[in-house]
C-alpha positions in Angstrom: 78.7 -157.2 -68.4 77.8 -153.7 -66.4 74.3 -152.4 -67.0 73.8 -148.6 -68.4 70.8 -147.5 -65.8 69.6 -144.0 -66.9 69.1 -141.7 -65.0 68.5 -137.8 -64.5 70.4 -135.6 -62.5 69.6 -132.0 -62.1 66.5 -132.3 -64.4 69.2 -133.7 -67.8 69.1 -137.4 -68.4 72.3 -139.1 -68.1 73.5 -142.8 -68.8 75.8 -144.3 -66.4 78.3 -146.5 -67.6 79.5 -148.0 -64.6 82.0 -144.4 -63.6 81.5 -143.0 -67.1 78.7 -140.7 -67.3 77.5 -139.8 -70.6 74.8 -137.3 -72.0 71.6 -138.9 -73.5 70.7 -137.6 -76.5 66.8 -137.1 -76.7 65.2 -136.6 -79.8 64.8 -132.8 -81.0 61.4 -131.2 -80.7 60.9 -128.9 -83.9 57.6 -127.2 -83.9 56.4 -127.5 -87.5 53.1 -125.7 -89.3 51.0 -128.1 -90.1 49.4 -128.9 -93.6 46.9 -126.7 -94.7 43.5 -128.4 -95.5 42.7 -128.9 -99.4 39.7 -127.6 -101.1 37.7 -129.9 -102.8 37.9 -129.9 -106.5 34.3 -129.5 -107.0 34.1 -126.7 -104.4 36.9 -124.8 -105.8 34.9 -122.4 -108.2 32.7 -121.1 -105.6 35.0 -121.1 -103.3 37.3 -118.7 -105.5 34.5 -116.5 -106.2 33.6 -116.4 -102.1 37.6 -115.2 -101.7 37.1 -112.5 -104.1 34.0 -111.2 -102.9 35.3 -110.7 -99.4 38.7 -109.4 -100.7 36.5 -106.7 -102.4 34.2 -106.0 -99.7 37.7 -105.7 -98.0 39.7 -103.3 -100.2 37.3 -101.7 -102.0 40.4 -99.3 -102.8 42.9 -102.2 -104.3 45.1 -100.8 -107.3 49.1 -100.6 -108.5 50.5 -98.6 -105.5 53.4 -97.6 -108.3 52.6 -94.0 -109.1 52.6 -93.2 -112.6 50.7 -91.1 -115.2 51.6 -92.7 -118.4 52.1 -96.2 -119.6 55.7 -95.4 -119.9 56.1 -93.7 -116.4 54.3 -97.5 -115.6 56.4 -99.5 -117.3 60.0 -97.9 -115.9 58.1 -97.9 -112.5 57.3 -102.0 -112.8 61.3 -103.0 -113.8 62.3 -100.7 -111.0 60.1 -102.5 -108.5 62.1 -106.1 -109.0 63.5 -107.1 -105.5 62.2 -103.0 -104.3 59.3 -102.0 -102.3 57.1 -99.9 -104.3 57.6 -97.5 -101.5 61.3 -97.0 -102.6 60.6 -97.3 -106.4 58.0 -93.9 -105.7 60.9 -92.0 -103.7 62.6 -92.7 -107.3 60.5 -92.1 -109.9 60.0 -88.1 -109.7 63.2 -87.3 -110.7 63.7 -90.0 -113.3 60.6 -89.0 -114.9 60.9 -85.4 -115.0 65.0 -85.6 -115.8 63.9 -88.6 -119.1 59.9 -87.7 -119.7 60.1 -89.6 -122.8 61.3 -92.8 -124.5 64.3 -91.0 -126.4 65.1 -88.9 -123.4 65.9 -92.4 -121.8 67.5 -94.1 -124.6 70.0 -91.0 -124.7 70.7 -91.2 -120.9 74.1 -91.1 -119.7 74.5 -94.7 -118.0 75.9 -93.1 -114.7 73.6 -89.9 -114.4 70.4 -92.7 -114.5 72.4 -95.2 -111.9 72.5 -92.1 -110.0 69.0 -91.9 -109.9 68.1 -94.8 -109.5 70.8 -96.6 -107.3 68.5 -97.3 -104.0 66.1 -99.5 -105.7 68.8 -101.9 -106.0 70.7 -103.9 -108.9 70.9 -100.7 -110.3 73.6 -101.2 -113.5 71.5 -103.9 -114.8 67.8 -101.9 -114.4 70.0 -99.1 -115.8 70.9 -101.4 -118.7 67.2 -102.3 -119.2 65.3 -98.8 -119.3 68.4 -97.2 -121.4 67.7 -100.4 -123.7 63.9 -100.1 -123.1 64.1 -96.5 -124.9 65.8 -97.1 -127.7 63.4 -99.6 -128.1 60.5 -98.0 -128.3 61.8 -95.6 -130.5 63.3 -97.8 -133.0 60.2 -99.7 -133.0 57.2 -98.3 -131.8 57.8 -94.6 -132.5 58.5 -93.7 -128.9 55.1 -95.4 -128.0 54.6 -98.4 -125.5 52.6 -101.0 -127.3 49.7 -102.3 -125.7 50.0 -106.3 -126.4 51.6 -109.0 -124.5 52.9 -109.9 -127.6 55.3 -106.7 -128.1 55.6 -105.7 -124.8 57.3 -109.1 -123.9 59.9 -108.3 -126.5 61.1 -105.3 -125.2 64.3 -105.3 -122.9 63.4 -106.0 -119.2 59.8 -107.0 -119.7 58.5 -110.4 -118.8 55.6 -110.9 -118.8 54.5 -109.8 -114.8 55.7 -107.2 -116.2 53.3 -106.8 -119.4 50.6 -108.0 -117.3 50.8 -105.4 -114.8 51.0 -102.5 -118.1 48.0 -104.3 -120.0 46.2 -104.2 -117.0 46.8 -100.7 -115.2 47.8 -98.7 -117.9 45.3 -100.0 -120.7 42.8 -102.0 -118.9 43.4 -105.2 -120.8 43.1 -108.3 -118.8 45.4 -110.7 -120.3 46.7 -112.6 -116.9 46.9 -112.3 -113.6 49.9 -110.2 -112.1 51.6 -113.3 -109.7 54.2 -111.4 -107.4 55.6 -112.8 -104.2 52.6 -111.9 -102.3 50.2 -113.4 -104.6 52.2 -116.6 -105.0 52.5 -116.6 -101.1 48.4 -115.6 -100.5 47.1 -117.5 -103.2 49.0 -121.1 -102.0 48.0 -120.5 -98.8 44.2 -120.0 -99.7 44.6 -123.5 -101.7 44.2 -122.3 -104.8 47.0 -123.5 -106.0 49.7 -126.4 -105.4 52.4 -125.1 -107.9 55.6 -122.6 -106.6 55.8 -121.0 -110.4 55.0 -118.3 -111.6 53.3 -119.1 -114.6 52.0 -122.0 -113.1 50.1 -120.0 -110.9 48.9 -117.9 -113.2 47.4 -120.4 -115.2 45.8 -122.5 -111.8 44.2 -118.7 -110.9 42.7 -117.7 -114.3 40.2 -120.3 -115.1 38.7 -119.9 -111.2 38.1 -115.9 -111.9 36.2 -113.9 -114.3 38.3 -112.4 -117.1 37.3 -109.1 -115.9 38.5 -109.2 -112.5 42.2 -110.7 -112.9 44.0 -107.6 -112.7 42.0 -106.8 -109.9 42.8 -109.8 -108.2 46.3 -109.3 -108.1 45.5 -106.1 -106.2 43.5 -107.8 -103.7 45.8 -110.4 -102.9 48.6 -107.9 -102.6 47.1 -106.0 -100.5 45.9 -108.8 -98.1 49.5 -110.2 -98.3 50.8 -106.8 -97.2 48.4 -105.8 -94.5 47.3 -109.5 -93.2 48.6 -112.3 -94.8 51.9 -111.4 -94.0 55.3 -114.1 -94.7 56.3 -114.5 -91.6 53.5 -114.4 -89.1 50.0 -114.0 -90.8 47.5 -112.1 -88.9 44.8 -115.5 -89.2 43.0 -113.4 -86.0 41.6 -109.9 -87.9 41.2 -112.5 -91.6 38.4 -111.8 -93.4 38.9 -115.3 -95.1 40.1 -117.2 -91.5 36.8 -119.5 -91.5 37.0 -120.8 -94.9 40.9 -120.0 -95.4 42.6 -123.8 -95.5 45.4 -122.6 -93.9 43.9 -120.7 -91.0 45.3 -121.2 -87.6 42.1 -119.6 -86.0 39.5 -122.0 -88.2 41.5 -125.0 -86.7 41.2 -123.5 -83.3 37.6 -123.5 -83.9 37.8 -127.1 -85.3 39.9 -128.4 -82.2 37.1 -126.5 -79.7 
């Protein structure tokens, strides 16, 4: 029986079966992140409140960077902003708002003139669909007005209810959840204050650790840091106001290691 003797020519391993030569296979190498530190049930209050003070010192600025002057010009400005930069959805919105300045003006829109319009925010038929629907709406029901409950808003085409939130909030400073986007889902997971990947699941993990007062807030703050900082792909843990308490900081587990 002939013995396989390994051995490495020109720095790649090889097995030699007596003239046979054959590759090795070595075992991949895959650089993974590793697990971000948990925060300690009992610490988590305190904690939340110690992210939200920083995050204000921060951004003192933080708000909706949708422009917008009414609660309508709000509300078309939010279902425009699925799957858009609000950079886009604000090259959009002058002409859509001064061509339809009012609910009826939209629900009498030709379909193609407002695809037109709005065609670069993307998934444009169906947002067309949903503000043509969203006028006639409002008119049929609310006298042209956009009501100012979760309740109603929800029931009006293309709001859910990020959507309502980010109207209650804004438009008629009512705090009745928090705004979770992709950037607060993202910022808010990694800041281990939450374990959930839902939506509303995340919402309701956020709201009991922050005052009423400040949710809508909140959502600004974390937007912004997710933005600027917090980035998906590479967050800037080195300029992180948070990266010494932050459970998911690579520069706090530098520290550690040192």
């Amino acid at each position: 029986m002939k013995r396989n003797i390994l051995k490495v020519r020109k720095g790649k391993p090889v097995v030699v079966k007596g003239k046979a030569i054959v590759r090795a296979r070595m075992p991949r190498l895959t650089a993974t992140a590793p697990r971000p530190r948990r925060i300690a049930k009992s610490a988590l209050g305190a904690y939340a409140l110690e992210v939200l003070a920083r995050l204000k010192r921060e951004y003192p600025d933080a708000r909706t960077e949708l422009d917008y002057e009414t609660p309508l010009q709000l509300l078309e400005a939010t279902i425009l902003s699925a799957q858009c930069t609000d950079k886009r959805v604000n090259m959009v919105t002058p002409l859509l708002f001064k061509t339809y300045p009012t609910a009826a003006a939209l629900a009498d829109a030709p379909p193609e003139r407002l695809e037109e319009i709005i065609k670069s925010t993307g998934f444009f038929r169906n947002k067309t669909k949903s503000l043509i629907g969203l006028g006639n709406a409002l008119v049929e029901r609310h006298n042209g007005e956009v009501p100012d409950t979760m309740e109603l808003l929800v029931k009006l085409p293309g709001v859910g209810r990020k959507t309502a939130n980010v109207v209650l909030g804004n438009a008629f400073h009512k705090n009745e959840g928090v705004v979770v986007d992709t950037h607060v889902a993202r910022v808010s997971h990694r800041l281990g204050l939450t374990r959930e990947t839902d939506p509303v699941k995340i919402e309701q993990d956020l709201m009991p650790l922050f005052p009423r007062d400040d949710w809508t807030l909140l959502s600004h703050l974390l937007i912004f840091h997710g933005r600027r900082v917090c980035e998906a792909r590479k967050p800037k843990c080195e300029i992180c106001v948070l990266n010494d308490i932050c459970p998911s900081s690579t520069v706090a587990r530098i520290k550690a290691e040192d």
